[in-house]
C-alpha positions as CSV (number, residue, x, y, z in Angstrom):
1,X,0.0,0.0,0.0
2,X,0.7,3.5,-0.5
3,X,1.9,5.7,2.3
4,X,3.0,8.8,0.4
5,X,4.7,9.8,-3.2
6,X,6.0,12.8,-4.8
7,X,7.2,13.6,-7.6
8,X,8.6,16.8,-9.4
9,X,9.1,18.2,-12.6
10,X,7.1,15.2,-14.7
11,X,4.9,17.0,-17.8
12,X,2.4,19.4,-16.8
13,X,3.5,19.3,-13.3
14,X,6.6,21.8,-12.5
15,X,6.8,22.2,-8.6
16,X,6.7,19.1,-6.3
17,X,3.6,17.1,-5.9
18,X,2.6,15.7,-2.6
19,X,0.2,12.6,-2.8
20,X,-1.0,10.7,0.7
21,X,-2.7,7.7,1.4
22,X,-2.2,8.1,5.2
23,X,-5.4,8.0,7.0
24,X,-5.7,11.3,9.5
25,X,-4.6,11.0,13.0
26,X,-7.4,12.8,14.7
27,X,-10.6,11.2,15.6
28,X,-12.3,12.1,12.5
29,X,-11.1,8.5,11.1
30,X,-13.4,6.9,14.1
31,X,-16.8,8.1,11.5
32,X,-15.4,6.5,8.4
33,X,-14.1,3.2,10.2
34,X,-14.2,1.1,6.8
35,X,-12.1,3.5,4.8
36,X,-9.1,2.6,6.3
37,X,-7.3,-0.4,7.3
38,X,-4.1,-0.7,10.5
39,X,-0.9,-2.2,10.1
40,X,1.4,-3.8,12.1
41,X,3.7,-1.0,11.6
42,X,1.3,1.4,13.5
43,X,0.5,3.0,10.2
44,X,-3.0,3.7,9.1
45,X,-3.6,3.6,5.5
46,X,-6.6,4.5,3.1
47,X,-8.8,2.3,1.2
48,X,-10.1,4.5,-1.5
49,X,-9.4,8.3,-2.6
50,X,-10.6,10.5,-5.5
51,X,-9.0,13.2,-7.8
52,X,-11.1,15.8,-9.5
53,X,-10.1,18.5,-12.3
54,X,-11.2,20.0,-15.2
55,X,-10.5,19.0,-18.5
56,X,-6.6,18.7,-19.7
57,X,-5.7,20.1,-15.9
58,X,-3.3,16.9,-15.4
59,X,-5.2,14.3,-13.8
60,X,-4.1,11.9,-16.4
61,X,-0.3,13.1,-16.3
62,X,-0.3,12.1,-11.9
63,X,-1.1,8.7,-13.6
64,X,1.3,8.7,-15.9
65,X,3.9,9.3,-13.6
66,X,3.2,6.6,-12.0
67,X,3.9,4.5,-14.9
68,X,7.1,6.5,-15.9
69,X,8.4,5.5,-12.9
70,X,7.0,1.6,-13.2
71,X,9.0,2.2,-16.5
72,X,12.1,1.7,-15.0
73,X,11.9,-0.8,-13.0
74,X,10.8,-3.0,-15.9
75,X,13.9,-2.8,-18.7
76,X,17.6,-2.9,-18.0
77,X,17.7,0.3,-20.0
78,X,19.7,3.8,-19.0
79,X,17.9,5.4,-16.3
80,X,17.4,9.0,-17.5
81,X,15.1,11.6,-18.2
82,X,13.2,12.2,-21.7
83,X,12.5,15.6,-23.4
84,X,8.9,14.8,-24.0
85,X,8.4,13.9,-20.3
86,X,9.7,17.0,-18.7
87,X,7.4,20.0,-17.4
88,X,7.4,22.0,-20.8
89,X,8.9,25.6,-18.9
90,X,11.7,23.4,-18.3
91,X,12.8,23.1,-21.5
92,X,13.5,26.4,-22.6
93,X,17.7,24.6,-23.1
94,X,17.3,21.3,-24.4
95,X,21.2,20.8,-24.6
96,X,22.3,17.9,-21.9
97,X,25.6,20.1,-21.5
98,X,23.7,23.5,-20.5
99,X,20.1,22.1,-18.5
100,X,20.9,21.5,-15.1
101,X,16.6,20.5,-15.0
102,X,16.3,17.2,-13.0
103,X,13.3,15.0,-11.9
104,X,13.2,13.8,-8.4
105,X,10.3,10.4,-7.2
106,X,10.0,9.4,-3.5
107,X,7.6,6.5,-3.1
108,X,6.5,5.4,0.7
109,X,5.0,2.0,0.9
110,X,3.9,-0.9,3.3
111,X,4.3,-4.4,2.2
112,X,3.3,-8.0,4.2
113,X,2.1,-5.6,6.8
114,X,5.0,-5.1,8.5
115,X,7.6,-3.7,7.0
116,X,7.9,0.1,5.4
117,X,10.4,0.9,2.2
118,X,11.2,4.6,1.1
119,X,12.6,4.6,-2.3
120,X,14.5,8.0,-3.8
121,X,15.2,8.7,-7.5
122,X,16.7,11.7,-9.2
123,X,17.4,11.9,-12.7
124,X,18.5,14.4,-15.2
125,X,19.4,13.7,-18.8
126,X,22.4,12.2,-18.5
127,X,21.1,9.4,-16.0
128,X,20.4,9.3,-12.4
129,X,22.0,12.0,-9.9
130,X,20.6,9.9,-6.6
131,X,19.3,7.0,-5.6
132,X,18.6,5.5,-2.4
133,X,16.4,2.7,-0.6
134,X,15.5,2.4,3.0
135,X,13.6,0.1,5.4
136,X,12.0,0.4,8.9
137,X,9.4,-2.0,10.7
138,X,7.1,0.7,12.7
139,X,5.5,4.1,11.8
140,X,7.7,5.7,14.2
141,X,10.8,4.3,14.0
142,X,14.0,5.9,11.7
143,X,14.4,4.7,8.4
144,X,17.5,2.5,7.9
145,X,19.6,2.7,4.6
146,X,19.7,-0.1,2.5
147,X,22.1,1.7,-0.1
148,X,22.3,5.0,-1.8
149,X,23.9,6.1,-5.3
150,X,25.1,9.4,-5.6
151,X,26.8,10.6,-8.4
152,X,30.0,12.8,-7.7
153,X,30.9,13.9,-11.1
154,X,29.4,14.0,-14.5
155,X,31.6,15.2,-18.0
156,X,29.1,15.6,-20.8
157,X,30.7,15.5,-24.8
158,X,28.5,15.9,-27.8
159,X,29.4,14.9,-30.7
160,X,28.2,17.6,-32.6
161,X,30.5,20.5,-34.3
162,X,27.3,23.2,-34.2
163,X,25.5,24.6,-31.1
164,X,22.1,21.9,-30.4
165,X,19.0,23.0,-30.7
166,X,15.5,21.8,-29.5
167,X,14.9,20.7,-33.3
168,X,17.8,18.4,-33.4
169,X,18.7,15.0,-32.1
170,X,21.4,15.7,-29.7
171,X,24.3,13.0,-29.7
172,X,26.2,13.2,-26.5
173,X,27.9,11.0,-24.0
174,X,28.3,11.4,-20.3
175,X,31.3,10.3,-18.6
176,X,30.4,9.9,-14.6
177,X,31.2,8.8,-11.5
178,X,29.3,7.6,-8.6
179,X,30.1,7.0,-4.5
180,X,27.8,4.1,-3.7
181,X,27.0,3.8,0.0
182,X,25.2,0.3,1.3
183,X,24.8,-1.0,4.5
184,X,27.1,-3.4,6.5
185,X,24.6,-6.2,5.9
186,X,25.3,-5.9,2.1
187,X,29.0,-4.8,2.3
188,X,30.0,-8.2,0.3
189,X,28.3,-6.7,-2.7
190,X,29.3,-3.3,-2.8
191,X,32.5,-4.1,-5.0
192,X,29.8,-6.1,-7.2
193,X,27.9,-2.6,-7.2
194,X,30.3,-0.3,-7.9
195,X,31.7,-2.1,-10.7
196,X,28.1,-2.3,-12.3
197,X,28.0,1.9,-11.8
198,X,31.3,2.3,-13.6
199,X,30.2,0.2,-16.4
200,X,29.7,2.8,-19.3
201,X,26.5,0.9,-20.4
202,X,24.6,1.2,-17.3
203,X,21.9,-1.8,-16.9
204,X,19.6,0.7,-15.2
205,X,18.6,1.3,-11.8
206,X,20.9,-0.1,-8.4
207,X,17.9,-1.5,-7.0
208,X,17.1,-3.5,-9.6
209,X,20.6,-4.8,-9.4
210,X,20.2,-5.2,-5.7
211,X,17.7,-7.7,-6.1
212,X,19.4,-9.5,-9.1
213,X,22.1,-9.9,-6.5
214,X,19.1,-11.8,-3.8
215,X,18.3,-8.9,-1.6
216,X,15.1,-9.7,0.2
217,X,14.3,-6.0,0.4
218,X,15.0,-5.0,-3.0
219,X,13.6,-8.3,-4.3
220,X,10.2,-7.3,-2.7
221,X,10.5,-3.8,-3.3
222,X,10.9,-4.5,-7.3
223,X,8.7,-7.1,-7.9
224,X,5.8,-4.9,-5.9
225,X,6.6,-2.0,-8.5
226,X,6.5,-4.2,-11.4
227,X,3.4,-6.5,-10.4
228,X,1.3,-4.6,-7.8
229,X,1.0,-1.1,-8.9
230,X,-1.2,-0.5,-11.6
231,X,-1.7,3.2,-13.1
232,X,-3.8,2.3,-15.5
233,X,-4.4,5.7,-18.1
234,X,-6.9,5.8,-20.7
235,X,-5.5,7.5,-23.7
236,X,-8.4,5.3,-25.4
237,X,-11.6,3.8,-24.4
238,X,-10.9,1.3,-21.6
239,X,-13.2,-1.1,-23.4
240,X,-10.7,-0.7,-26.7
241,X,-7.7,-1.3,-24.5
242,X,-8.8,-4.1,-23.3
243,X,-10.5,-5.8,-26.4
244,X,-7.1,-6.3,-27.6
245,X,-5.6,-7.5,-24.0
246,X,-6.0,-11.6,-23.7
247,X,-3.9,-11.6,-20.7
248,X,-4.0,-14.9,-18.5
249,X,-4.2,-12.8,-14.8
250,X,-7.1,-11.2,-16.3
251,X,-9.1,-14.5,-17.6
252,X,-8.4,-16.0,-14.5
253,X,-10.0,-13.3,-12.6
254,X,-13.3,-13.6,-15.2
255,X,-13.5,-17.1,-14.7
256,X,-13.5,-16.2,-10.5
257,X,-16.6,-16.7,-8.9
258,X,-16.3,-13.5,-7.3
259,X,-15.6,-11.4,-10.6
260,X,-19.4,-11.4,-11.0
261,X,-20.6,-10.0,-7.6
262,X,-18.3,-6.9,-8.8
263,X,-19.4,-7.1,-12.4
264,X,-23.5,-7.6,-11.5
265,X,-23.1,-3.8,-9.6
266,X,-23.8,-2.5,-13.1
267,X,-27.2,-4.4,-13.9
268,X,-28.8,-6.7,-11.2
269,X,-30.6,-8.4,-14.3
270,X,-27.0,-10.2,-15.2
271,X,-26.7,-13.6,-13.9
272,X,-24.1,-15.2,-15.7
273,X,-20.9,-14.9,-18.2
274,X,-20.0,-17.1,-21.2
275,X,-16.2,-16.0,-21.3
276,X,-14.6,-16.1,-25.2
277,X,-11.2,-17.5,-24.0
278,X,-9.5,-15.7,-27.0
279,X,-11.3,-12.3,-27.1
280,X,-12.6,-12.7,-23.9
281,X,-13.2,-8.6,-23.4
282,X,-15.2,-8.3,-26.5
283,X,-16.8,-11.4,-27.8
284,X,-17.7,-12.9,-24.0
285,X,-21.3,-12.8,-24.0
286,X,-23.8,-11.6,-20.8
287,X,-26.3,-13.8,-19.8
288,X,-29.8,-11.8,-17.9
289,X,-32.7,-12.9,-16.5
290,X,-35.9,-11.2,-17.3
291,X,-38.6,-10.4,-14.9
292,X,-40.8,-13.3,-16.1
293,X,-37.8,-15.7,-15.4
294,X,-36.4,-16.3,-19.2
295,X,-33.1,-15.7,-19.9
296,X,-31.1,-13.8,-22.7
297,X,-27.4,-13.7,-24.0
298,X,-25.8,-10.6,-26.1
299,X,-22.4,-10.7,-26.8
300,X,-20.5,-8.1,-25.1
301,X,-19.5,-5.6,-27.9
302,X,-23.4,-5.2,-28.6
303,X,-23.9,-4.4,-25.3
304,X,-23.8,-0.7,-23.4
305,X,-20.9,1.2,-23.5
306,X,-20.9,1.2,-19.8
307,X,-21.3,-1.8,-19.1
308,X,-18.3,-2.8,-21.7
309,X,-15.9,-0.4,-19.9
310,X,-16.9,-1.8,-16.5
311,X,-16.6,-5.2,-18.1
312,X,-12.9,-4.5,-18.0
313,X,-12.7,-2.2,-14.4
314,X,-14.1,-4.8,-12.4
315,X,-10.8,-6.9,-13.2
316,X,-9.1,-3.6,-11.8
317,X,-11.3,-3.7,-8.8
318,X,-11.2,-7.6,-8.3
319,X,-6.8,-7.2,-8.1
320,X,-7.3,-3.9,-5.1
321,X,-10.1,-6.5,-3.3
322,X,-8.9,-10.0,-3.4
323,X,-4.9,-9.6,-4.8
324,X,-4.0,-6.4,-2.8
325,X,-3.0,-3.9,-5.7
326,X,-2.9,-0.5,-6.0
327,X,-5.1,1.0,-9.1
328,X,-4.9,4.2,-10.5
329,X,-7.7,4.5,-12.5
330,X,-8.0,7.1,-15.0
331,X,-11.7,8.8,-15.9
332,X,-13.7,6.2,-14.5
333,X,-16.7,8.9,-14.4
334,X,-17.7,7.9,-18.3
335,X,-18.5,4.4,-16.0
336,X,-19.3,5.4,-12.5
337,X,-22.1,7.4,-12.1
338,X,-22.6,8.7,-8.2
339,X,-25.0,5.4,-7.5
340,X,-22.5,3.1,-9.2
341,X,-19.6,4.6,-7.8
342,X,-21.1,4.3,-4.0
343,X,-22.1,0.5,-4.6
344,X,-18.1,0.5,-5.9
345,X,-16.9,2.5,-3.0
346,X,-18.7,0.5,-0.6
347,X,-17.7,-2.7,-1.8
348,X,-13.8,-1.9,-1.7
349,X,-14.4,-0.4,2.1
350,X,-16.6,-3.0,3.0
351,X,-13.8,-6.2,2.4
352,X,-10.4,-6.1,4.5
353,X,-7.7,-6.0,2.3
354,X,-4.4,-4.5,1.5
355,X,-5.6,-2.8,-2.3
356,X,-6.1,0.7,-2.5
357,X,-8.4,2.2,-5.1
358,X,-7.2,5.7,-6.6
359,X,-9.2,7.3,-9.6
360,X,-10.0,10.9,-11.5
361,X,-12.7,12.1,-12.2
362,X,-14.9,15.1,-13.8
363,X,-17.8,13.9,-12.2
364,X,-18.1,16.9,-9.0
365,X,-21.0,14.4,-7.9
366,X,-18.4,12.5,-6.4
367,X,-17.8,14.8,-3.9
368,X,-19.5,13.8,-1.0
369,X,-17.9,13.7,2.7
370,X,-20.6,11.1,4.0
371,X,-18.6,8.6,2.3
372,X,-14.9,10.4,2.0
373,X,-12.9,11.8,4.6
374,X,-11.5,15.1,3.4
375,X,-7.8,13.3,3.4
376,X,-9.4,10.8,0.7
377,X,-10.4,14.1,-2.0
378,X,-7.7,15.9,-4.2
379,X,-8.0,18.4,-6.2
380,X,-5.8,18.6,-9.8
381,X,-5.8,22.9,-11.1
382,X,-3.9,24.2,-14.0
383,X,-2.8,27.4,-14.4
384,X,-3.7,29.4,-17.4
385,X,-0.7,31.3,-17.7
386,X,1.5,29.2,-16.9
387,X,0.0,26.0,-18.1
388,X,1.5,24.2,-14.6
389,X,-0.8,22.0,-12.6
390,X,-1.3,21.8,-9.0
391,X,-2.6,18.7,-6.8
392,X,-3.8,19.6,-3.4
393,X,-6.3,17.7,-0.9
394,X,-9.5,19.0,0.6
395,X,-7.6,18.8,3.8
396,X,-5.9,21.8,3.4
397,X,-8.9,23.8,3.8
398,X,-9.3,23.8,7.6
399,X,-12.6,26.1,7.1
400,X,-14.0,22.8,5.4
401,X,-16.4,21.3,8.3
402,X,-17.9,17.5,8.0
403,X,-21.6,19.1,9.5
404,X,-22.3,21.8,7.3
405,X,-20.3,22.3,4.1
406,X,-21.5,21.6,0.5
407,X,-18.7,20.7,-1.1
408,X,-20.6,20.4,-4.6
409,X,-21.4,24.1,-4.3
410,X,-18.2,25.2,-3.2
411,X,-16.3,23.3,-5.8
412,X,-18.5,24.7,-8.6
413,X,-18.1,28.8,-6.8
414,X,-14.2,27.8,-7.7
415,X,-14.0,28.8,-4.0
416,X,-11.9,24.9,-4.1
417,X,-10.0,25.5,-7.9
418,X,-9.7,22.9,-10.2
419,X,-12.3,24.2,-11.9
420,X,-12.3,25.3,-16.0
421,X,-13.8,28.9,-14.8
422,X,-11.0,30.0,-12.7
C-alpha cells in the first residue's frame, strides 16, 4: 500500500507534488471506520481516494507518472530523463551540457504488513544523480539505509561541431562517477555494485541490481513496482484497450466466482458470463434474467458502452479486493455514475484487504464527505498562464467542516479550484 509519493518536474507538473494515502490521525477517522485499514507498523492507511479537475488540468499526467516511474523498473535500460516527459517551462535549453533540469520520485509504501520501504530517485538527462532505498518496521521508528547512489561527477561530450537545438537529435555522451554507499549487511556486494555503476552501459537502476544480487528487500520492493502497482491511463476507451488484452491474470480473474458480484453492480438483471477465451473482453457474452424468469445472452461488444468499460474495471477492482493492488484509475466517471460509484466505494471499504483504489474524475457528484474523509479528496488545477498543474487535498482547507459544508457548491463557486472557470 501506498503511504505517500512525490514527484517533481514530470509534464504538466513543474513544482513538487505531494500525494497521501495516510489516513488522518485525529478522531475524524473513528466516523469512516471502513475506509481505512491498520498495520502492524502502526501506520493507518486509506482504502479509497478521489481526484477531480477540469478538463486537460493533469489528472491523467499524476497517472502517468506513476507508470514513468513503473518504466524503469521494468527494462535494464539507462535510467534517464526524456524531453517529451519533462514539465514543458523546463525546457526552454534542451542541450544535456547546459540544463541542469532534474526530476526527483520518492515512493512510501507498506508491504506483508509489516515492513515500510522509502525509495528516492533523481534523474537528469544524462542518468540518475541519486538514488537510495530504506527500510524500517514501525510508523515511528527511523528509516535504515539499505544503499544509496550518488553521483559525484558528470563530464558531458556531444558529438556535434554546431551549437544543439531543441529541433535536433542531440548525440552526446556522459562520462560519470558515482560513490555508492550500502549497509554493513550488504557490504559483500558493494564491490559487485560499484563495478556495475562504472560500467559505461549502465543496466539501469541499483535497486534493480540489488535484487538480481538476492536482496530480500529489493527483491520485494521491485517485484511490488512491477506487479502490484497498476496506473492504469486511458489514452483510449478502456473497453478498446482491453479488447485487444488476452492476458492470462485477467481471464483467470473472469473465470473467478467472485468477478461477478463486482461485475453484476452495473445491472442486477445479469446472472451469468460465457467468457470467449480468445477475445474474452469483446466477444464474452452476458447472460440476464428477465422479470418473467427467461433468460437472454448478447455478446458483449453489442452491449452498453458502460457496461463494456466496467466489463474491464471490475478486473481492476477484483486485483485492489482480493490480490491487494494499488489501481490508478483514469476517468472512470464515463463508468461510474454517483449510484455506481457508492455500490463500488462500498464494496472496496466493506472487504479487508491491502488494495487501495485511486481514480480521477470530472464527475463533481463525487464529492461527497458522508462517504470520504476530506484526506481521501484531491484536487488537480492548471494554471492558465502558466500552463503548470497543481494537486492539493480538501484537507488543506481547515474552514472545510464535516456538519455543514456543501462541497458540490463550493467546488462549482471555484472557492476549491480545479475548476475550468478559474
Amino acid at each position: 500500500m501506498i503511504l505517500n509519493y512525490n514527484f517533481k518536474n514530470f509534464m504538466s507538473f513543474r513544482e513538487n507534488v505531494e500525494f497521501s494515502m495516510l489516513a488522518p490521525k485525529t478522531k475524524v477517522k473513528n466516523r469512516f471506520p471502513n475506509n481505512y485499514i491498520s498495520s502492524k507498523t502502526g501506520a493507518d492507511l486509506l482504502k479509497t481516494a478521489v481526484i477531480v479537475g477540469e478538463n486537460a488540468g493533469g489528472k491523467s499526467n499524476f497517472v502517468r507518472s506513476l507508470s514513468y516511474l513503473q518504466f524503469f523498473f521494468a527494462g535494464t535500460e539507462t535510467t534517464k530523463s526524456y524531453k517529451n516527459l519533462i514539465n514543458t517551462n523546463n525546457r526552454e535549453d534542451f542541450c544535456p551540457q547546459k540544463n541542469v533540469t532534474l526530476q526527483s520520485f520518492d515512493i512510501e509504501i507498506l508491504l506483508r504488513e509489516d515492513v515500510l520501504y522509502l525509495y528516492h530517485l533523481e534523474i537528469d538527462y544524462a542518468g540518475i544523480i541519486n538514488e537510495a532505498f530504506y527500510f524500517k518496521h514501525h510508523i515511528k521508528n527511523k528509516y535504515k539505509k539499505i544503499f544509496s547512489m550518488e553521483r559525484d561527477d558528470c563530464t558531458i561530450t556531444c558529438d556535434r561541431e554546431c551549437d544543439c537545438n531543441i529541433k535536433t537529435n542531440c548525440f552526446y555522451h556522459a562520462d560519470t562517477t558515482y560513490r555508492l554507499i550500502v549497509s554493513e549487511s550488504e557490504s559483500d556486494i558493494k564491490e559487485v555494485l560499484e563495478t556495475a555503476a562504472k560500467k559505461e552501459k549502465k543496466i539501469g537502476l541499483t535497486i534493480s541490481k540489488l535484487a538480481l544480487l538476492g536482496n530480500e528487500h529489493a527483491i520485494a520492493f521491485t517485484d511490488w513496482i512491477k506487479n502490484d502497482l497498476c496506473p492504469e491511463t486511458n489514452n483510449i476507451n478502456y473497453n478498446i484497450y482491453k479488447s485487444m488484452s488476452t492476458e492470462e491474470d485477467d481471464l483467470r480473474i473472469l473465470h473467478d466466482t467472485r468477478y461477478m458480484d463486482i461485475f453484476r453492480m452495473i445491472d442486477s438483471s445479469i446472472i451469468d458470463l460465457r467468457i470467449d477465451e480468445e477475445k474474452p473482453f469483446s466477444k464474452t457474452m452476458v447472460i440476464r434474467q428477465k422479470r418473467d424468469g427467461s433468460t437472454f445472452a448478447r455478446e458483449l461488444t453489442q452491449d452498453s458502452s458502460g457496461v463494456c468499460e466496467f466489463f474491464a474495471w471490475a478486473v481492476q477492482i477484483f486485483k485492489v479486493v482480493y490480490e491487494n493492488k494499488i489501481v490508478f484509475a483514469d476517468e472512470m466517471d464515463r463508468v461510474l455514475n454517483p449510484v455506481l460509484s457508492d455500490r463500488v466505494l462500498s464494496f472496496i471499504c466493506g472487504k479487508k484487504h491491502f488494495g487501495q483504489f485511486v481514480f480521477t474524475t470530472h464527475n463533481v457528484l463525487h464529492l461527497d464527505l458522508k462517504n470520504y474523509m476530506k484526506e481521501q479528496i484531491y484536487f488537480i488545477t492548471k494554471d492558465i498562464e502558466t500552463l503548470e498543474s497543481e494537486l492539493y487535498s480538501l484537507a488543506d482547507f481547515p474552514e472545510i467542516r464535516y456538519e455543514t459544508t456543501k462541497i458540490y457548491e463550493f467546488y462549482m463557486k471555484g472557492i476549491l479550484g480545479g475548476t475550468a472557470v478559474e
